[in-house]
N, C-alpha and C positions, 0 to 999 in steps of 0.2 A: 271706269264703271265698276272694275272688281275690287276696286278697293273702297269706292262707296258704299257697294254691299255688307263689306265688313266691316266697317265702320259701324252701320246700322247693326246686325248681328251681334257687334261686341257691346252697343248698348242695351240692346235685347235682352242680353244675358245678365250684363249688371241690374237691369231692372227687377227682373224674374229670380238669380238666387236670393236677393233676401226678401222678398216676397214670399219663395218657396220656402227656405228657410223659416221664416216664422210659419208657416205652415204645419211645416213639420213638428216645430216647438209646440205648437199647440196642440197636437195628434200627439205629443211624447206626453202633454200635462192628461188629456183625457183619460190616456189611458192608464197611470199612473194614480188616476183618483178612484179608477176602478178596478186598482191591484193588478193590471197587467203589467208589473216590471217589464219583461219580458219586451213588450210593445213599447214599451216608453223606454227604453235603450235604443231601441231601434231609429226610435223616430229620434232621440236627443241626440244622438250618434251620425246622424245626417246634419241635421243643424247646425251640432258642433262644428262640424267639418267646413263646413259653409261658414263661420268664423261668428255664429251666434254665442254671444260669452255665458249667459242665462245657461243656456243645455248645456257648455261644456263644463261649467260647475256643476250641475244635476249628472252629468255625466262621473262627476269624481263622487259625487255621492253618493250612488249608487254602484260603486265599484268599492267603495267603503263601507258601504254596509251589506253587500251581497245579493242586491234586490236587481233581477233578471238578469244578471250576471254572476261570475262567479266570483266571492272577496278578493281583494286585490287593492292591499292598500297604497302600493309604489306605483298604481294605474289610476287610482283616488288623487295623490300626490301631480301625477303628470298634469292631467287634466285641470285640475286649482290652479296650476301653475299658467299651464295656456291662459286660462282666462285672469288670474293674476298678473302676468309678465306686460299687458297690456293697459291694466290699471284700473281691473272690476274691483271696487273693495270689498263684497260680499267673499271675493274669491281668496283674496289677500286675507282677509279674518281665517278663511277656512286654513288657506297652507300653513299660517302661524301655526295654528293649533297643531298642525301636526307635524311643527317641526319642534314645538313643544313635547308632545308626547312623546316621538320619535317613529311616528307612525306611516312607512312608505320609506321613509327621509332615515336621514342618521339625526340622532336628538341635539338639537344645536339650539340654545338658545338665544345667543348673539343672531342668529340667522329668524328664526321667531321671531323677535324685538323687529327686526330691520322692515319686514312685512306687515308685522303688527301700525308700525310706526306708518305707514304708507296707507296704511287703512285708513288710521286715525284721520290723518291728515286731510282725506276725503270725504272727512263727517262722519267714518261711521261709529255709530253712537255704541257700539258693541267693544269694539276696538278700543274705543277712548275711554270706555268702564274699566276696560282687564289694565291698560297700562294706567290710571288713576290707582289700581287697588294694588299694583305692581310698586306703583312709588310711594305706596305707603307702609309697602311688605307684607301684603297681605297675602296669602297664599293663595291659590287661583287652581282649582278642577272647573276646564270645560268639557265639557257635557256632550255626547254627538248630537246634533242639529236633527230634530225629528221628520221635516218636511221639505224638499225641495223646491226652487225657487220656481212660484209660477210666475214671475213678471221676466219678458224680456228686456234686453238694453238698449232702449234707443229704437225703440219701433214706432216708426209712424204709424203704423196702424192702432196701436193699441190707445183708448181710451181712457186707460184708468191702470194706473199702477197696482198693482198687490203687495201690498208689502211681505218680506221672505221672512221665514223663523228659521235665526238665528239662534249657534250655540249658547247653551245659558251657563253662570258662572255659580259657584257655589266657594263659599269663605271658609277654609280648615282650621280646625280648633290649633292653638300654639303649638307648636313643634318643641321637641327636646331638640335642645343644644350641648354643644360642648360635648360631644360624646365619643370624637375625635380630632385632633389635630395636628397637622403636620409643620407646626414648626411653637416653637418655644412659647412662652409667654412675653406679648408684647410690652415692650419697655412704654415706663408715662408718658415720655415725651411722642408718640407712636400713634397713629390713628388704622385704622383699617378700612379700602375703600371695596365694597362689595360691589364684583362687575361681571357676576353672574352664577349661575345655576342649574347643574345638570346631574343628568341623571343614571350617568357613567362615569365612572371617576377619570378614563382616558379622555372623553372631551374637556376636561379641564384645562388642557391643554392648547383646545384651540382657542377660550376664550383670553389663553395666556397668551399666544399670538397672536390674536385681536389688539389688547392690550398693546403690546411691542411696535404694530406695526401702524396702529394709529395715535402713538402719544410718542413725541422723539426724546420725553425725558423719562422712560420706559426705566433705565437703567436707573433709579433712583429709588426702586421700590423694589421689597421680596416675595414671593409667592407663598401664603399662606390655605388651607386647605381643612374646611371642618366640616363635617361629616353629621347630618341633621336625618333624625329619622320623623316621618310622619305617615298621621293614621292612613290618610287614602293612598299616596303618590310612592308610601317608602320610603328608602332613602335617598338621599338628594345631597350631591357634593357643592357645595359652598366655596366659589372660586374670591378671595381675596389678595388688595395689594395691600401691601404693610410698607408707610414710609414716615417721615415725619409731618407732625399735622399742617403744616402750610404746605408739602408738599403732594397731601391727600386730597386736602380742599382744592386747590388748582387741577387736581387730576380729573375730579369729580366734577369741576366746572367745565372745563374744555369738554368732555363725555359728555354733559348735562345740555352745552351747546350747542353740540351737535346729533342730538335728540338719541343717546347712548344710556343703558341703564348702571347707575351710579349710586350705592348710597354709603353713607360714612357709618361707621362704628368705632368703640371707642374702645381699649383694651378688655373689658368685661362684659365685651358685646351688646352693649345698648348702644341704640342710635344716636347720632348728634345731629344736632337741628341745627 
């Protein structure tokens, strides 16, 4: 008998938290449209908890922009993450960006890409803009995202989706080149495979570890390093491999295969198609 009881009790409950949960998400959206931060952390901050992904993204963004909370961008970062780690792509857009800017996170753009890529992958159309403009080297400021997400995930209750406003991306005038670099002028026979971009010259080094540790003919190429300033972002370190051109092009395919950012250049820094 006492373990029928609890049996019914333990379905009671799984019925009622995401019940109650969306609940809450909706008491966090109310009052959030009527400038209660304040109240709408509280309520998204229940919800979260209760494993609602919606509030726990609203929760990073509001901890990212300081709204009834106080700023807190590596509390912006957790949160994206929760509800990223499980496969929200709205959530997964959001951590890229700011493992992009290096905002909560250390700036790592291999780790960006890896997130970005996972977005993409899920439709979303935001996601598959930045890496489109990404392979075509275009330079990419996103933007903070003005409005938190009011549609929840997966609610039977709800009738009608909202669609969420997403960061938006804005294209920088060409950058100067060549304005430093760390190793010689590339020989003719020579290609250059560009496989990444940061914004500390010490993480160049991870994406030289990236490199190493996911191509095992790693040893065939030299670490090259140029130094690009631009209007909005400053400067921006330029991680390249320098080897010969059939062995650039296979580099960049194997990368390109497994959905890795890769693009070729040729001794005077134009692209090769």
């Amino acid at each position: 008998m006492l373990l029928r009881i609890g049996i019914i009790l333990t379905a009671i409950f799984f019925i009622f938290a995401p019940v109650q949960s969306y609940a809450d998400f909706a008491k966090g959206v109310a009052a959030y449209d009527t400038k209660d931060y304040e109240t709408a952390f509280q309520e998204w901050e229940k919800a979260a908890e209760n494993g609602d992904l919606a509030a726990q993204r609203n929760l990073g963004h509001l901890y990212r922009w300081g709204k009834g909370v106080e700023l807190n961008s590596a509390r912006a970062a957790y949160w994206y993450h929760r509800a990223a780690k499980v496969g929200f792509d709205r959530a997964q857009y959001n951590l890229a960006i700011l493992y992009f800017r290096g905002e909560g996170v250390p700036k790592d753009e291999v780790e960006a890409m890896r997130w970005l890529e996972k977005s993409a992958k899920q439709g979303n159309k935001h996601a598959n803009i930045m890496l489109e403009k990404m392979q075509k080297n275009v330079a990419i400021v996103p933007s903070t995202p003005s409005t938190p997400s009011k549609s929840s995930v997966a609610k039977k209750e709800e009738n009608k989706t909202i669609p969420l406003t997403e960061t938006k991306l804005a294209v920088l005038p060409k950058p100067q080149k060549n304005i430093l670099e760390t190793k010689e002028k590339t020989p003719a026979n020579e290609l250059m495979a560009h496989i990444g971009s940061y914004g500390v010259h010490k993480n160049t080094e991870l994406g030289w570890n990236f490199l190493k540790e996911h191509y095992k003919n790693h040893h065939l190429f030299t670490k090259k390093i140029t130094l690009i300033n631009t209007p909005k972002k400053g400067t921006i370190y330029r991680l390249h491999a320098v080897g010969t051109a059939s062995n650039v092009k296979k580099l960049c395919t194997e990368f390109k295969k497994n959905k890795h950012y890769c693009i070729i250049y040729n001794k005077k820094g134009h692209r090769v198609h």
